[in-house]
MINUKOL-47167 format. One record per residue: residue number from 0; x, y, z of N, C-alpha, C in turn; residue in three letters. Coordinates in steps of 0.2 Angstrom, whole numbers, plus 5000, padded with zeros to 4 digits. Example, Ala and Ser with C-alpha at 12.3 -4.5 7.8 and 13.67 -1.06 7.14 Angstrom:
% MINUKOL-47167
NODE     i    npx    npy    npz   capx   capy   capz    cpx    cpy    cpz    aa
NODE     0   5066   4972   5039   5062   4978   5039   5066   4984   5039   ala
NODE     1   5064   4989   5035   5068   4995   5036   5064   5000   5039   ser
***
This chain:
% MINUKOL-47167
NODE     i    npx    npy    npz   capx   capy   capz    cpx    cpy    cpz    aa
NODE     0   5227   6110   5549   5226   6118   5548   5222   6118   5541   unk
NODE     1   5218   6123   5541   5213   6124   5537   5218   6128   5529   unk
NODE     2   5218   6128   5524   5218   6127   5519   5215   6135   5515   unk
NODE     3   5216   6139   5514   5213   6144   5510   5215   6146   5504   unk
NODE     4   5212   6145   5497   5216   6148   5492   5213   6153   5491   unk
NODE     5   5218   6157   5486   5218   6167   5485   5219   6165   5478   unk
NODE     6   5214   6168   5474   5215   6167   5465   5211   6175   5463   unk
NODE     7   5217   6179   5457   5216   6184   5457   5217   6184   5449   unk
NODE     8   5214   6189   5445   5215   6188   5438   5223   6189   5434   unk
NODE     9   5225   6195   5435   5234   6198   5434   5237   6197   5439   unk
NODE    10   5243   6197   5438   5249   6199   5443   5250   6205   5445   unk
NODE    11   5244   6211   5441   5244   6218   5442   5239   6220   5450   unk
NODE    12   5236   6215   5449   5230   6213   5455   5233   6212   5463   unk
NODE    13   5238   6206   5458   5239   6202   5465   5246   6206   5470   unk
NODE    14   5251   6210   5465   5256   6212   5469   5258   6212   5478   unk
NODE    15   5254   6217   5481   5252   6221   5486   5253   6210   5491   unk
NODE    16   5246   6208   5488   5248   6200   5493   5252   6197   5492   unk
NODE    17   5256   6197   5486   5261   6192   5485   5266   6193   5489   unk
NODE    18   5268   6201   5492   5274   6202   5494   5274   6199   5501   unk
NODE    19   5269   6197   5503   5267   6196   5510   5266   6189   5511   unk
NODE    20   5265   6184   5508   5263   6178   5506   5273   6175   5506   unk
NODE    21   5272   6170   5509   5280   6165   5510   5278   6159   5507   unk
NODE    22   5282   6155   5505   5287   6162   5501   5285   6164   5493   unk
NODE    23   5287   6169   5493   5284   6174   5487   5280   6169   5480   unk
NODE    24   5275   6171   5479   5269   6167   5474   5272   6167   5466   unk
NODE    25   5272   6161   5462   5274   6163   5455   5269   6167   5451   unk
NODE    26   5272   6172   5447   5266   6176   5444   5263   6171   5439   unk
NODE    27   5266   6168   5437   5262   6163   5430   5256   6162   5431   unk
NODE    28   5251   6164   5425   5246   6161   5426   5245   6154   5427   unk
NODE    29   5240   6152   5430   5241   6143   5431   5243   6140   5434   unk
NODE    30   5249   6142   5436   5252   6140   5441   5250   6141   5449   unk
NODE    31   5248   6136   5453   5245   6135   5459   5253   6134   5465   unk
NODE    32   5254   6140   5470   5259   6141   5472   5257   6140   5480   unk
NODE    33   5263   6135   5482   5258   6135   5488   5262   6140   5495   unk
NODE    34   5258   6144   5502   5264   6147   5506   5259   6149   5511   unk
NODE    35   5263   6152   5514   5257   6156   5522   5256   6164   5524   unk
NODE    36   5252   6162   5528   5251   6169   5526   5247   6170   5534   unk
NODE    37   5249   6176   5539   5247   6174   5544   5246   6167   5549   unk
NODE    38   5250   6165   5546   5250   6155   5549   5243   6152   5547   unk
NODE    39   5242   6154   5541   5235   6150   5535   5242   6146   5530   unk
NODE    40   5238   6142   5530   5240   6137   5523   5237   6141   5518   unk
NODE    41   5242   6145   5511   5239   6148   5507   5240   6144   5500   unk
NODE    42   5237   6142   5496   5235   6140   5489   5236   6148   5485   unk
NODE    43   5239   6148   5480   5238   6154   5478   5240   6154   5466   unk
NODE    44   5236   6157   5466   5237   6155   5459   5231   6163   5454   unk
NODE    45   5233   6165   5449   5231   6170   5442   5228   6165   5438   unk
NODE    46   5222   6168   5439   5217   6163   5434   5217   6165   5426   unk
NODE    47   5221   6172   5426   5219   6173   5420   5213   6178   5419   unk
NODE    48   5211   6184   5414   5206   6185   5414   5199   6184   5409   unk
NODE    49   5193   6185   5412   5189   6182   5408   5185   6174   5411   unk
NODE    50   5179   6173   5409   5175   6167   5413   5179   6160   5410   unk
NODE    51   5182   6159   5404   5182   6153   5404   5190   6150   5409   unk
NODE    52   5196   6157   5407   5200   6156   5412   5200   6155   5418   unk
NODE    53   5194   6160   5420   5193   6158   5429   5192   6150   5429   unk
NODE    54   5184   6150   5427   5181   6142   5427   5188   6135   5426   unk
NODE    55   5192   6137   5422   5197   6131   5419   5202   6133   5425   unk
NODE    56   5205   6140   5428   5210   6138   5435   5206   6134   5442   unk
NODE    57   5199   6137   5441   5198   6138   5448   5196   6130   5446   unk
NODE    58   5195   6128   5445   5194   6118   5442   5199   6116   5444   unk
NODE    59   5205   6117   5438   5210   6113   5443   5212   6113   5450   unk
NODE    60   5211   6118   5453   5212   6122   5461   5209   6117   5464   unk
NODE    61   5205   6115   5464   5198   6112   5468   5200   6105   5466   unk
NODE    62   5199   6104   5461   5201   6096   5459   5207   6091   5463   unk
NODE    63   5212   6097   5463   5220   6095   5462   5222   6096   5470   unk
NODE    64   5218   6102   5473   5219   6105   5480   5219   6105   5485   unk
NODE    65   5211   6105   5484   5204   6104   5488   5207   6108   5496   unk
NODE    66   5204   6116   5494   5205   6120   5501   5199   6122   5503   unk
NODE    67   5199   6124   5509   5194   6124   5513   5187   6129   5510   unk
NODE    68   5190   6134   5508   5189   6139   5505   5191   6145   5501   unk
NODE    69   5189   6148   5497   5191   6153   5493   5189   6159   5491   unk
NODE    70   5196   6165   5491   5195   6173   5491   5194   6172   5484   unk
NODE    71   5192   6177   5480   5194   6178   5474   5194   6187   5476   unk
NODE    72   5199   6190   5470   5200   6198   5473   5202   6201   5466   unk
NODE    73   5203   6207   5468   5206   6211   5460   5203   6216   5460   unk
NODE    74   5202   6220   5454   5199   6229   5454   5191   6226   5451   unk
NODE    75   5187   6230   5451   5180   6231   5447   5180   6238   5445   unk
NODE    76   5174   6237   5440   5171   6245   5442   5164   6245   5442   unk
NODE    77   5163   6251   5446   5157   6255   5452   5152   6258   5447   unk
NODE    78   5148   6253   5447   5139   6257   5444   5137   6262   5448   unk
NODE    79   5135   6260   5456   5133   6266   5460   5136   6266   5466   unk
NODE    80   5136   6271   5469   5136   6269   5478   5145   6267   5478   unk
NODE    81   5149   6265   5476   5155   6263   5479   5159   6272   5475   unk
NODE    82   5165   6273   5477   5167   6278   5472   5176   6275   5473   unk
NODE    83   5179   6277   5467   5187   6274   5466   5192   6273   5471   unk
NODE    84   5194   6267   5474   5197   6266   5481   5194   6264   5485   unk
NODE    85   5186   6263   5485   5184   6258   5489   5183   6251   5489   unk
NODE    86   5182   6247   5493   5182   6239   5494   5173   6237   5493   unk
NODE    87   5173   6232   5489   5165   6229   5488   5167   6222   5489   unk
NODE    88   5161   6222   5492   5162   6214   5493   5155   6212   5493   unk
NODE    89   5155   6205   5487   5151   6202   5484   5146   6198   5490   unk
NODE    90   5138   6198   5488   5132   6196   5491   5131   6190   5486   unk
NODE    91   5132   6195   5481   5131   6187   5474   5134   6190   5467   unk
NODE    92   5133   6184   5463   5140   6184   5458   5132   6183   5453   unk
NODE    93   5132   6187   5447   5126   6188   5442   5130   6185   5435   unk
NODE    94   5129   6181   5430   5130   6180   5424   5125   6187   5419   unk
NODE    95   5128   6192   5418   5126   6196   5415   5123   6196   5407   unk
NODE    96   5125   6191   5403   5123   6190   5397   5121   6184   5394   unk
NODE    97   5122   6181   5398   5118   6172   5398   5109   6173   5399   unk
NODE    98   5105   6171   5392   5100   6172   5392   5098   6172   5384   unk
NODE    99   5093   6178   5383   5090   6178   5377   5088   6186   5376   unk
NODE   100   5089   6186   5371   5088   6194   5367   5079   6192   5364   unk
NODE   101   5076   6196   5366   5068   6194   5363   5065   6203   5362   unk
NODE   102   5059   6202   5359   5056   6210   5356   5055   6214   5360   unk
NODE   103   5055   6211   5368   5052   6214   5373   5060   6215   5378   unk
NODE   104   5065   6215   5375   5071   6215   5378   5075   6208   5380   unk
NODE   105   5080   6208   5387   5084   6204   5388   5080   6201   5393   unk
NODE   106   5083   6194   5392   5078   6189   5398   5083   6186   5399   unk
NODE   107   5083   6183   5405   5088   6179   5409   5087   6172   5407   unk
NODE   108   5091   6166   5409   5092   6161   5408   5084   6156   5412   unk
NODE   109   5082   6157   5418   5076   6156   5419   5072   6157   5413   unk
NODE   110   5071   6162   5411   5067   6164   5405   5065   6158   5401   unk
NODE   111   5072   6155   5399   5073   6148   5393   5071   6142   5398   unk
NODE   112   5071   6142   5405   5070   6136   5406   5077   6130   5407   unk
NODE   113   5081   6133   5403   5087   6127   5405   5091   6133   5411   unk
NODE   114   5095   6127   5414   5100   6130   5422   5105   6129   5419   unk
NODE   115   5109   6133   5424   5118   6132   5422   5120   6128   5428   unk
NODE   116   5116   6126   5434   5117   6121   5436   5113   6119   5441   unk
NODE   117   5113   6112   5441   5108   6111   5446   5109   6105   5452   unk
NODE   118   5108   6106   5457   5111   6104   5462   5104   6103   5468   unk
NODE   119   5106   6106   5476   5100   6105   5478   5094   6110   5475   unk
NODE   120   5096   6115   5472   5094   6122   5470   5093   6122   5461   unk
NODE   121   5090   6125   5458   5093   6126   5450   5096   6133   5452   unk
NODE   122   5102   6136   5447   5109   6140   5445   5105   6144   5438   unk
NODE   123   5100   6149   5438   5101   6150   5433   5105   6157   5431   unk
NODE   124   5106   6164   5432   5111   6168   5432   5113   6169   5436   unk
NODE   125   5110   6169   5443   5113   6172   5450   5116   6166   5455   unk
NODE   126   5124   6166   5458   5126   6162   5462   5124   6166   5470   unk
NODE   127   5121   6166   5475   5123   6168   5480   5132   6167   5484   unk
NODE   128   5135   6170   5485   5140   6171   5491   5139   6168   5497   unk
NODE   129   5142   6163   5502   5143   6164   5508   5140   6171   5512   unk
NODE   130   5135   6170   5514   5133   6175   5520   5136   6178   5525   unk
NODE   131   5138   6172   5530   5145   6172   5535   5149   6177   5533   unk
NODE   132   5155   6173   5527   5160   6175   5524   5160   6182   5523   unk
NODE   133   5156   6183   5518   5156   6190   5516   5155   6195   5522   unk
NODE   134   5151   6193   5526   5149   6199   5534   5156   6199   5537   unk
NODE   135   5158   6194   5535   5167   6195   5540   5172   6199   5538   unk
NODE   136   5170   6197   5529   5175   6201   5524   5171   6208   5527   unk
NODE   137   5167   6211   5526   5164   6215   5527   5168   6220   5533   unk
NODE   138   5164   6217   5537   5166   6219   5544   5177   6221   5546   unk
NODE   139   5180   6215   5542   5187   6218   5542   5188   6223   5537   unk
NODE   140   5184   6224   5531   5186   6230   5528   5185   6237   5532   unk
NODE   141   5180   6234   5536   5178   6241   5540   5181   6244   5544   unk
NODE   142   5183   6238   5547   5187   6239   5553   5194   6243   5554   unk
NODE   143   5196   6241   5547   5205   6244   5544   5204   6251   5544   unk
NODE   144   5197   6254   5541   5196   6258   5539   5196   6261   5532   unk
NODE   145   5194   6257   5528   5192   6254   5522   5184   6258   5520   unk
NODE   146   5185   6262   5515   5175   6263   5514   5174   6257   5511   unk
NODE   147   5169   6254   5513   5166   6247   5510   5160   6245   5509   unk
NODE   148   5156   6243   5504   5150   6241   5503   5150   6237   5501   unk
NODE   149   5144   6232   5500   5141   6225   5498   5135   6226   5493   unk
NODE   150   5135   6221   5490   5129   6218   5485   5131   6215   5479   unk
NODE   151   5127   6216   5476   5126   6210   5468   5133   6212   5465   unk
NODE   152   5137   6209   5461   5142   6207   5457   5138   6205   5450   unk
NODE   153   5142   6209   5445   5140   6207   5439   5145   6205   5435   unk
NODE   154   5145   6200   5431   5151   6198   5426   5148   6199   5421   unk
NODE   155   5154   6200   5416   5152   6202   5409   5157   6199   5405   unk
NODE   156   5155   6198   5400   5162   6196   5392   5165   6206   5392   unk
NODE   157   5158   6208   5391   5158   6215   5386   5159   6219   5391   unk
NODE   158   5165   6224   5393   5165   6228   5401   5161   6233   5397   unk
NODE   159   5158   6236   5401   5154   6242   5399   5157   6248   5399   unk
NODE   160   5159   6251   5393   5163   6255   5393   5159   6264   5391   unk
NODE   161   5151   6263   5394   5147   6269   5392   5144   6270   5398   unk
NODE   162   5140   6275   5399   5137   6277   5405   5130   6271   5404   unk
NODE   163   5128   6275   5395   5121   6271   5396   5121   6264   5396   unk
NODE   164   5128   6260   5394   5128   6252   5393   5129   6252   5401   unk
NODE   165   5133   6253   5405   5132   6254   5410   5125   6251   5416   unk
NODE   166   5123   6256   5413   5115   6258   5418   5110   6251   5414   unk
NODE   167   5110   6249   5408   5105   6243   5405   5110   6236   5410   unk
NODE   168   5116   6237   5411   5118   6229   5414   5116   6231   5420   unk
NODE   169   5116   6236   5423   5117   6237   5432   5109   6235   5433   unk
NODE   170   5104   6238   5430   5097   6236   5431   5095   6231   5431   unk
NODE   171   5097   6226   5426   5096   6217   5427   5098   6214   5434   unk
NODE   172   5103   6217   5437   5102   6209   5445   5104   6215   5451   unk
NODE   173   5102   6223   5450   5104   6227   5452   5109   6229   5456   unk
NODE   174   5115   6230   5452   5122   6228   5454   5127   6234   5456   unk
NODE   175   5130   6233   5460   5136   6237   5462   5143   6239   5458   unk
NODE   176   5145   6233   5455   5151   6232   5451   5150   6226   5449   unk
NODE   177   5154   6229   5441   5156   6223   5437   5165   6222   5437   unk
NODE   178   5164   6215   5435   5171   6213   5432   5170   6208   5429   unk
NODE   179   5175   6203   5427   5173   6198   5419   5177   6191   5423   unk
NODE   180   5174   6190   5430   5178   6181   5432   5171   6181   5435   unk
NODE   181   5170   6183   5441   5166   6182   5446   5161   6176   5447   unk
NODE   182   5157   6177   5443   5152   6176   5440   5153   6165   5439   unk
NODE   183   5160   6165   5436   5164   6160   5433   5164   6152   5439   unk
NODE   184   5166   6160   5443   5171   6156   5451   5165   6153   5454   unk
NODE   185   5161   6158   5456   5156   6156   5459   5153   6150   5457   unk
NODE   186   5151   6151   5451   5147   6144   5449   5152   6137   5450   unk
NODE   187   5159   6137   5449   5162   6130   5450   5163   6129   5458   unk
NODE   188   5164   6136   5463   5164   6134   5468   5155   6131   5472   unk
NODE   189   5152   6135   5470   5145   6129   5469   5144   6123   5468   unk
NODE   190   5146   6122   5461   5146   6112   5459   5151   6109   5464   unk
NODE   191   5157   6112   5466   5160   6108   5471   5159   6109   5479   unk
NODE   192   5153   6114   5480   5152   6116   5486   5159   6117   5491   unk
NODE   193   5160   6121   5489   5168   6126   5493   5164   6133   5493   unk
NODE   194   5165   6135   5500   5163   6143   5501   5168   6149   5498   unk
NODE   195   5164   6153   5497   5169   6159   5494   5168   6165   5494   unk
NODE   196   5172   6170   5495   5171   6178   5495   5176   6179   5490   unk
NODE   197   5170   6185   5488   5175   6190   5482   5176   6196   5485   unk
NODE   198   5180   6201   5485   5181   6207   5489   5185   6210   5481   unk
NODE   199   5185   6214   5480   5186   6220   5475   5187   6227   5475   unk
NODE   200   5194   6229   5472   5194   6237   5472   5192   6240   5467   unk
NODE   201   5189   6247   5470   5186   6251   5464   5190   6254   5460   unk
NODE   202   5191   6251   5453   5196   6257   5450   5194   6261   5445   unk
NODE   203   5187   6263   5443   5186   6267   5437   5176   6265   5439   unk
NODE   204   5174   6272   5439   5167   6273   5438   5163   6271   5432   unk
NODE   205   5160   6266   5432   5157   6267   5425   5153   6271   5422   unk
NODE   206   5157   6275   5415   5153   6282   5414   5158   6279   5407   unk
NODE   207   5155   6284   5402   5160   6285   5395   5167   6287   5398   unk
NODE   208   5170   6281   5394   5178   6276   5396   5182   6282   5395   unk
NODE   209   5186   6285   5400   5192   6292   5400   5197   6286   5406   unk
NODE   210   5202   6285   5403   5207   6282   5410   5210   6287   5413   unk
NODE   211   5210   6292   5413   5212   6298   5416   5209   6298   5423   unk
NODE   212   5201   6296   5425   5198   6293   5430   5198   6288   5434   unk
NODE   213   5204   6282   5432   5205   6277   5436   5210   6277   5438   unk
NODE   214   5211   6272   5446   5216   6272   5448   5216   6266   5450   unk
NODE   215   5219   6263   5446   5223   6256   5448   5224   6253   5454   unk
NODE   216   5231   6256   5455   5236   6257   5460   5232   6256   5466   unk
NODE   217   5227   6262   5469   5223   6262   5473   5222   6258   5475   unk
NODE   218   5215   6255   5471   5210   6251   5471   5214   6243   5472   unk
NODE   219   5220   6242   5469   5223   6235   5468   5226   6236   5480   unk
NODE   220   5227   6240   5480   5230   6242   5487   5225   6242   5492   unk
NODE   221   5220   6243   5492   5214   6244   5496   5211   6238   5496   unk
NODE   222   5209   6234   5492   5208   6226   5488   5213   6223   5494   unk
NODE   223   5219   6224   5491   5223   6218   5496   5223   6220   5503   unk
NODE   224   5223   6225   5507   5222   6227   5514   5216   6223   5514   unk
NODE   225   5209   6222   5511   5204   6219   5514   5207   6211   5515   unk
NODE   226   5209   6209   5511   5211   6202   5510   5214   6199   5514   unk
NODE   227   5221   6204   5515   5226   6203   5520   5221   6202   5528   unk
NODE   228   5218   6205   5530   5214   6207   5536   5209   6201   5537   unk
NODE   229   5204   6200   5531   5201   6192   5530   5203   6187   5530   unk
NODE   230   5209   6184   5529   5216   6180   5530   5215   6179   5537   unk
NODE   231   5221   6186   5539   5220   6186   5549   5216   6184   5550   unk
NODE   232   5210   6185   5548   5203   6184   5556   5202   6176   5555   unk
NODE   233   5202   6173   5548   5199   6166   5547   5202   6166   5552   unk
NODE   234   5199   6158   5554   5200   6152   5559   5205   6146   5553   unk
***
């Protein structure tokens, strides 16, 4: 039987699937919990938030696990087109600030000529997503009856906390939502070539930062219906 791990940032993220998942997942970060879930072999484990955290769980996960494939899930927030409570699912994963600052603006990591990695292909900020994966994730979110969209993922160190720092990171890899792992996972799920989907709730618009505007709760509950239902269909 096929092997799926599920890695989320917080245990604020993960609730809604842990309740579901047997038997029930430790919240600890780091810790790789193993259980089922619709009769899948589930791997489950909080990476922590932030890229270095992803990169050092999602390593050991693969190293130590080796599952067929992997979700990664949790809230973002929505540059355009998605609005709070929707489900987005990743086309590709953008390293939003790897690169170089020059008189003519921001330039990407091609720019400099070095990759962040190199394989059949050079990695300079963009990971592409499973195609496949993501049209299934896609299609199950819409099915539930879930509002859902696709496209570019952007990670950041620095969350954009203004309208207009916003709008300078969205125009670089022309993005939907950021969040601060994505970006991380993809590239290690790449060097180990393991396939992957990111699915994400909307919890906050980016505009100048009022939390009176987000809702968590929501976006962590819609996130995990898409997941739970991407689960089901796998084979």
């Amino acid at each position: 039987m096929h092997t799926i791990a599920l890695m989320t940032p917080t245990p604020v993220e993960s609730l809604d699937i842990r309740q579901i998942i047997e038997p029930f997942p430790d919240s600890e970060e780091g810790t790789i919990s193993k259980g089922s879930l619709h009769g899948r072999n589930i791997l489950f484990s909080h990476s922590g938030i932030g890229k270095v955290n992803a990169a050092h769980s999602v390593t050991l996960l693969l190293e130590y696990q080796k599952p067929e494939m992997l979700i990664l899930f949790g809230i973002a927030g929505a540059y355009v087109r998605a609005g709070v409570g929707d489900v987005v699912i990743a086309e590709s994963e953008n390293y939003a600030e790897e690169g170089v600052m020059t008189l003519d603006g921001w330039r990407s990591m091609e720019f400099t000529g070095f990759s962040l990695l190199k394989k059949e292909i050079k990695y300079f900020n963009t990971f592409s997503i499973d195609r496949k994966l993501s049209q299934l994730a896609f299609e199950a979110s819409k099915d539930i009856g879930l509002k859902v969209h696709s496209g570019n993922f952007i990670t950041v160190s620095q969350c954009s906390g203004t309208r207009k720092t916003g709008q300078i990171i969205r125009e670089r890899f022309d993005g939907i939502c950021e969040n601060m792992e994505g970006a991380a996972v993809a590239h290690i799920c790449a060097k180990y070539d393991i396939p992957m989907i990111e699915i994400r709730g909307i919890s906050n618009i980016i505009e100048d930062r009022d939390l009176k505007n987000w809702n968590i709760p929501l976006a962590v509950s819609n996130c995990s219906k898409a997941v739970n239902e991407v689960v089901r269909r796998l084979l």
